[in-house]
N, C-alpha and C positions, 0 to 999 in steps of 0.2 A: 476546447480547441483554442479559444482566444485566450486566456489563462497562458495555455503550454507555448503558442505562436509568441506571444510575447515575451516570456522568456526564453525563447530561441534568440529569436531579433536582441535583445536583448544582451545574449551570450557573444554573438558574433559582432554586434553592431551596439555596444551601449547607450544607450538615451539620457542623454545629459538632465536626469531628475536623481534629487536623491532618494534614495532606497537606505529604508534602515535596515542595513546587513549585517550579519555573522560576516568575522575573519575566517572567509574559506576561499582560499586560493590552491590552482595546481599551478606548479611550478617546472615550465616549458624552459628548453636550452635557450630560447631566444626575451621571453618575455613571462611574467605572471596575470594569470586570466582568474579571475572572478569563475565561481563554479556560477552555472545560471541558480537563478533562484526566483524571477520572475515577479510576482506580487507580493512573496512571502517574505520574511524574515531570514529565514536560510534554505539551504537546495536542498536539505531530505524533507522539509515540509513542502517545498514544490514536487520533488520524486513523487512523494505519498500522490498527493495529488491526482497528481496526472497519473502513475504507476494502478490509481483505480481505475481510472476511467479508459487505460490501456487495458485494464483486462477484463471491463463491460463490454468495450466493442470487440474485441479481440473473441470471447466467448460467444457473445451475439453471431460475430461471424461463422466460428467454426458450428453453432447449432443452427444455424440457418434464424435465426428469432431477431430479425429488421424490424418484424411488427411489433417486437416487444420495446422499441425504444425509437419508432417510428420513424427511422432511417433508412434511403435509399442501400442497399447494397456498393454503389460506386460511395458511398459518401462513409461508408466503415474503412472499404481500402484505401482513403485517402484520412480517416483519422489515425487509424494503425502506424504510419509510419512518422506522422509529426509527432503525437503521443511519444512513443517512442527514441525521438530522437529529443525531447525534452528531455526523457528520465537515462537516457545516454548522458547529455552534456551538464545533467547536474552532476555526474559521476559517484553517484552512490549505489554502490555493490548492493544493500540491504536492498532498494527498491526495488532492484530486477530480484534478488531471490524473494519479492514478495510475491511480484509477479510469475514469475516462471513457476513458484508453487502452486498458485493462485488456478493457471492454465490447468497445469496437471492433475490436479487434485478437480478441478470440472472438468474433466476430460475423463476420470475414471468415475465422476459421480453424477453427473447427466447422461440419460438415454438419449439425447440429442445430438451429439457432438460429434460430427461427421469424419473419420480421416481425409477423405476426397479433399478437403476443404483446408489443411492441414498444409499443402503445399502453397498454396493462396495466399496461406497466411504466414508462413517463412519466407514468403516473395516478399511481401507487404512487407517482413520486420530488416532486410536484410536495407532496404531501401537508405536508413539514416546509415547504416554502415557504410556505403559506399560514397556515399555524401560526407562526410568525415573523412575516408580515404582519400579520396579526391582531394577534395577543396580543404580540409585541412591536417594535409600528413601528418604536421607535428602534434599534435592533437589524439590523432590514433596510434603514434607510436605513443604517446602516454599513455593512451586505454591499454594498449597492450602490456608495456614492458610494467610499469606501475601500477594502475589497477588489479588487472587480471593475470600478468607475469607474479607478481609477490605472492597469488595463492598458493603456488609450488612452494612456496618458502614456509608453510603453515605449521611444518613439525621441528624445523630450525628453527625459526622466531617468529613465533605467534603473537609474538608483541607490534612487531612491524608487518603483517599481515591488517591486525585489527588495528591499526592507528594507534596504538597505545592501550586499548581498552582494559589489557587484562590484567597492567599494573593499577589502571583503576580498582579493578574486582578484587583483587587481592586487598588493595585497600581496604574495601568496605568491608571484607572476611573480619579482617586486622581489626575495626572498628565494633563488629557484632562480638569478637571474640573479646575485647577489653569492654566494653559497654554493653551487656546484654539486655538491660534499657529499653535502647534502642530496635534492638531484635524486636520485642514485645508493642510496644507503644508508638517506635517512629520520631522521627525529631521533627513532623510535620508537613503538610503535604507543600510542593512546589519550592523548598528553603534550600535543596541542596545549593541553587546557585548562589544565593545570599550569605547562606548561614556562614559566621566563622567558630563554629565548633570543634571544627576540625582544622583552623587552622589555613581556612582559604575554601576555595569550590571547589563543585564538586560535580565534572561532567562526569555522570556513570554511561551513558548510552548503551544501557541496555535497562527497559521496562521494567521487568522484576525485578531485577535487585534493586531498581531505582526505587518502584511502589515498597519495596521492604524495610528501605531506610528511613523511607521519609513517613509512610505510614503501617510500617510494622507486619507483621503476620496478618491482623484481623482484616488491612486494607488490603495485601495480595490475596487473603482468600474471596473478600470482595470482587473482584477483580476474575478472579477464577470463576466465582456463580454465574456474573455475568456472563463472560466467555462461554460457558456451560451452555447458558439460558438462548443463547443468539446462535449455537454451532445446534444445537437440536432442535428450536424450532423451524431451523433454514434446512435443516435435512428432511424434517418430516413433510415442508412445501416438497425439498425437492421428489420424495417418496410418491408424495399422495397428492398431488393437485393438477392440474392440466396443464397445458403445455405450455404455456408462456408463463402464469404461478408454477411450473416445475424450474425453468429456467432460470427466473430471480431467484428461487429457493434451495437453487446449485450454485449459482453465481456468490451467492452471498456469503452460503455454507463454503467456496474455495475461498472469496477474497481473504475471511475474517481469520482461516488457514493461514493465507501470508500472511495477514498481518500477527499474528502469535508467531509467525516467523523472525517476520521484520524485526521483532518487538526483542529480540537477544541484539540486536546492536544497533538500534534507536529507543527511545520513549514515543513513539507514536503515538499514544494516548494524549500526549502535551500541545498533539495538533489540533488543536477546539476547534478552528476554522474548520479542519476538514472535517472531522467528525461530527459539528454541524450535518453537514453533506451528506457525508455516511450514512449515521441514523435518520434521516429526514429522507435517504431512498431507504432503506427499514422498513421507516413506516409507511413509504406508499406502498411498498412489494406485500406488507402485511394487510394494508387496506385489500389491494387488491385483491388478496388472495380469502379476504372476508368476503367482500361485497360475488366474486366467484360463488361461495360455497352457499351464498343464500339464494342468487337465484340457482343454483343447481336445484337447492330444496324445493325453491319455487317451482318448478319445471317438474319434479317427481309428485308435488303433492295437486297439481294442479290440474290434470284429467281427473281424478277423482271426482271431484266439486261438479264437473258436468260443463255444457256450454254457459258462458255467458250470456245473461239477459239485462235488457236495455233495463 
């Protein structure tokens, strides 16, 4: 919540510190705004961010599970809509489709997830929309006409939809097809921006192709085990464990869904900071759902033995 507040305040009201930024600017009929980006380095590594933590509590809500993250109910419907309007005004399209997958995908894979709860929580999201209307028109006529008007245009010019991306991709085609090399072995992990192999850098923003240039076939199948390793052990929590170990085990099995979403037009894995984060709730939802399953054990082997003597 302070993370995403600050880079709101931030967004509308700059603080005169400097911030080592990406050149990401939207460009309004009257002035050019800095996309928020808050503590980070650029605004899809604040999206990510925040974009998690919008669909902890956003899930939390609709499954009724307060106690699993030991938050008042008033105090979800009021981080819903800042959350939110964070990953609104850094204006990156990938983060909402991590999240809106993210919803979905625990919405059809938790036994918890209430509809009732459903309108509660479209109240709650619509909240930074009207706050943008309002207070800054020009603002939402870019979210609309720019942002989300150029999806229409996706089968005319897919290049101006994805900010360029797909003359990237084609690039790196062009590259595996003259250097097959490269295909196999990789030119190295984290060198696209540096390397001049090609000739200058090289934003791919999008994950796989990135992990296949840079570390080849054996490091996206890397990549893939993992992915494998983390979407089946979070499903089998969400299958077989109790009700708040079912919820992290839903939660986790939808977030890490967006993020393979995310992951075709950013490098989200490049986020160490957050995936710090990430993995580091991982591994309490997996503690948790340890330290669960032994006293269950506890509890079933435990009449047997008889009553306790002093």
């Amino acid at each position: 919540m302070l993370t995403a507040g600050y880079g709101i305040f931030d967004f509308f009201m700059p603080v005169p510190l400097p911030h080592p930024a990406a050149e990401q600017f939207i460009w309004l009929g009257s002035s050019v705004v800095r996309r928020a980006q808050g503590v980070f380095f650029e605004a899809s590594n604040f999206a990510n961010l925040c974009g998690f933590f919008l669909l902890l509590v956003s899930t939390a809500f609709l499954a009724r599970e307060e106690r699993a993250l030991s938050v008042a109910r008033r105090g979800l419907r009021l981080a819903i809509p800042v959350l939110s309007l964070a990953v609104f005004v850094s204006f990156s399209r990938s983060a909402w489709g991590n999240v809106t997958v993210g919803i979905l995908t625990f919405a059809v894979v938790s036994k918890e997830a209430r509809f009732t709860r459903g309108l509660g929580f479209l109240l709650a999201l619509t909240v930074p929309l009207v706050v943008l209307w309002y207070w800054a028109p020009e603002l939402w006529g870019y979210l609309l006409d720019r942002r989300l008007g150029h999806l229409t245009q996706i089968f005319a010019d897919p290049d101006l939809v994805a900010s360029g991306r797909f003359e990237t991709w084609r690039r790196a085609l062009t590259i595996f097809q003259d250097h097959p090399q490269y295909l196999l072995f990789g030119v190295g992990y984290k060198t696209l921006p540096y390397t001049r192999l090609f000739h200058g850098e090289i934003i791919m923003d999008n994950g796989y192709m990135n992990l296949l240039l840079e570390t080849g076939i054996a490091g996206l199948l890397g990549f893939v085990a993992l992915s494998i390793a983390i979407l089946k052990t979070f499903w089998g929590l969400a299958r077989r464990g109790g009700e708040e170990i079912a919820f992290w085990g839903a939660m986790f099995f939808a977030f890490w869904c967006g993020q393979l979403v995310q992951m075709l037009a950013t490098d989200t894995y490049t986020y160490w900071r957050n995936m710090i984060v990430f993995f580091g709730l991982m591994g309490f939802a997996l503690n948790r759902a340890e330290r669960a399953g032994t006293a269950t054990k506890i509890r079933l082997v435990w009449p047997r033995r008889g009553p306790l003597k002093p």
